[in-house]
N, C-alpha and C positions, 0 to 999 in steps of 0.2 A: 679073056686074056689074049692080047696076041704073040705072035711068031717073036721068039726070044726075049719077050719078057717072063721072069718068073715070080714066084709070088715073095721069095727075100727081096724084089726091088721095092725102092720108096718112091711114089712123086711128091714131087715139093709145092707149095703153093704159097707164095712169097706177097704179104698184102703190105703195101704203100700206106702213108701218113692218114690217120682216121677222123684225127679232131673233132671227137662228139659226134660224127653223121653217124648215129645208131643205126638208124633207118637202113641206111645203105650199105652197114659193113654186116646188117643181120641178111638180109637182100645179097649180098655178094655171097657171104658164108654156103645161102642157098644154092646160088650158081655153081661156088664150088663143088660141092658133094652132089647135085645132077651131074656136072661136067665129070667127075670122079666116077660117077655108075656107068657113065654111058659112054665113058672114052676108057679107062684102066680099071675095071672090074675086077678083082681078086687081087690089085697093087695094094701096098700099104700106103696108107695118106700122112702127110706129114704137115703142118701149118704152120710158117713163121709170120709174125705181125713183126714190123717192123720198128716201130714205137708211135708215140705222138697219139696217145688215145685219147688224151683229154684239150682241151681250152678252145675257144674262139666259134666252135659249132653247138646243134642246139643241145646235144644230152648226153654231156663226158661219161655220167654217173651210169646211164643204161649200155654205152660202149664194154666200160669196165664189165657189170653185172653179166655183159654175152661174152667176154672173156673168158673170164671166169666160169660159165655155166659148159664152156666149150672146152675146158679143161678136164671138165671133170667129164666127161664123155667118154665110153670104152671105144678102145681098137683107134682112136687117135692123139698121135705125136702132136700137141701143141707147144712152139717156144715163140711166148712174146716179150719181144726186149724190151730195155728202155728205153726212150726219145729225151732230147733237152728239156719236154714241158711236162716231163712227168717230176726231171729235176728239178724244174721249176714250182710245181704242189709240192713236193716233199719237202723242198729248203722253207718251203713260209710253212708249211703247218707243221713238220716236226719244230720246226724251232724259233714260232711263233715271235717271227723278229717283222717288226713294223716295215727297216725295208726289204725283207725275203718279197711279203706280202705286199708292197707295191710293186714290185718286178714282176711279180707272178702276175698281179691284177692288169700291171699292166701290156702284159702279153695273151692277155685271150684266159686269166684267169677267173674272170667276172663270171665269164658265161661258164663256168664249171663251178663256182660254187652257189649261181642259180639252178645247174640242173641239181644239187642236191636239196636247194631251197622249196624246188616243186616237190620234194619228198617230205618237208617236212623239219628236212634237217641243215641245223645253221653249218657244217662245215662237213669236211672228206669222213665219211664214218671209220671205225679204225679198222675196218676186216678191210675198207678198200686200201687202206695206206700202208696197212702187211703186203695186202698184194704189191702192189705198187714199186715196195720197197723189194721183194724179191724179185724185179727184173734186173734179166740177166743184160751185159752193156753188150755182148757178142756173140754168136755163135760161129761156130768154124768145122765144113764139114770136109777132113782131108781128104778122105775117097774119092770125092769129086772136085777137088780144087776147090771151093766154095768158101765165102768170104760174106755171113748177112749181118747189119749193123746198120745203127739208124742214120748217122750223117755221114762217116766215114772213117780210112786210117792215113797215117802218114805212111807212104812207102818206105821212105825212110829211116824209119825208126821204130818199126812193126815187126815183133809184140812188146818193145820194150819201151812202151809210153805211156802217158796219162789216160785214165779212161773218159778223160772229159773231153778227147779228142773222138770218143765215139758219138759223141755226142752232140757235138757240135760243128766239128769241123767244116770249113767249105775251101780248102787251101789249092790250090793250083797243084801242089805236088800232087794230090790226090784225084783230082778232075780230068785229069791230062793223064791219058794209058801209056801215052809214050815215057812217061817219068818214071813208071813201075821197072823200064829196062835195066837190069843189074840189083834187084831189090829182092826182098825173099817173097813178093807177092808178084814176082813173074811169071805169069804163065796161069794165074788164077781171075776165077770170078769175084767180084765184090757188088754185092745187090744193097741198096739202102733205099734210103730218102731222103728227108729234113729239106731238101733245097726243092722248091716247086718245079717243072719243067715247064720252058713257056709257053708247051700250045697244048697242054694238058694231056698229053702223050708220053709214054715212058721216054727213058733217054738210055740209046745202049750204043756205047759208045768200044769200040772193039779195034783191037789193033796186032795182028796177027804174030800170035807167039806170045807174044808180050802180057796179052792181059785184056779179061773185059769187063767196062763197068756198067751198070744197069743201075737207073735211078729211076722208082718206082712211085717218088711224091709225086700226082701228076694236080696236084690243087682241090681235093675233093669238095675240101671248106670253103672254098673260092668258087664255085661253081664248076668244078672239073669234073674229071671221073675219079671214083674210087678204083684202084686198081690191086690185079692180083696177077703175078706171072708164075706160068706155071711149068716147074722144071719138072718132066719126065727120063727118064732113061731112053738114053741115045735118040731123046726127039730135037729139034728145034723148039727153044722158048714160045711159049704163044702167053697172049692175056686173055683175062678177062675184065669186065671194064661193069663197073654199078653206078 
């Protein structure tokens, strides 16, 4: 432990868009909890996944199952939200409508119901589609100003909107820190994803007083890095990258 941290503090480990790279977000998870022993030893650990676990990469199905297996794990906080393409599985197989299930197929839902096909099984099993279905669209931590969600919010009109704006959004009001000015998300962080970064580097975009945003999809699916940033108590953000 070091000089003025104590053991009530949490650090956060904020992980970017996953789409199926199993491989790599069990690979990352590793890095986290070395970098976690050998940098805040006696910190409590906390993991947010940002959404986007499933489509378009090679094994949605074993993302979810390290999910889930990391949940159930003592002595650690896990909240993973939800992404557009989890909205997108749920809309076709809860309600098994011809076009849910071309939207879905046709946004990278092929290769997620092959990774359930190499199991054996024709479609999402139903412990994964509970899970699924209990993601949370936001988490909001006031202590620290803190804002985590998978695509973004309207300054706007934040908390009083649709939650399909967490989801989806990519509006200018929200990209742009300077438009936070006069808004109830002044002065706060907002970490997400959904929108790729173009040279596979997070995006932190800071604008003093105002507001900072941090977009953490850095293209994993795409040949990028998988990413994770990591908030500790009174440090500078740093990442890690898989």
């Amino acid at each position: 432990m070091r000089q003025g941290e104590t053991v009530s503090e949490t650090v956060t480990y904020v992980v970017g868009d996953v789409h199926g790279e199993a491989n790599r977000l069990s690979r990352l998870h590793g890095l986290i909890f070395a970098y976690h022993q050998n940098t805040h030893p006696g910190l409590a650990i906390r993991i947010v996944h940002l959404g986007d676990y499933v489509d378009r990469g090679p094994d949605s199905a074993q993302v979810i199952d390290l999910l889930m297996a990391l949940e159930a794990q003592p002595g650690i906080c896990v909240i993973s939200l939800a992404g557009n393409h989890e909205a997108l599985l749920l809309a076709a197989v809860q309600s098994n409508s011809v076009s849910a299930y071309r939207t879905w197929l046709g946004n990278g839902g092929d290769q997620t119901l092959n990774s359930y096909r190499n199991r054996g099984l024709s479609s999402v099993p139903p412990a994964h589609v509970d899970w699924l279905s209990d993601r949370p669209r936001i988490h909001v931590d006031p202590t620290e100003r803190r804002i985590f969600v998978h695509a973004g919010i309207d300054p706007n009109t934040y908390p009083a909107e649709d939650d399909s704006i967490y989801l989806w959004t990519r509006s200018d009001r929200f990209f742009h820190v300077e438009n936070w000015h006069g808004t109830i998300v002044e002065g706060w962080t907002i970490i997400h994803g959904h929108t790729p970064t173009m040279d596979g580097y997070p995006e932190d975009e800071c604008e003093d007083g105002i507001g900072r945003r941090i977009n953490l999809d850095t293209g994993a699916v795409y040949g990028g890095r998988l990413t994770c940033a990591v908030l500790a108590p009174g440090r500078e953000i740093k990442y890690i990258y898989s």
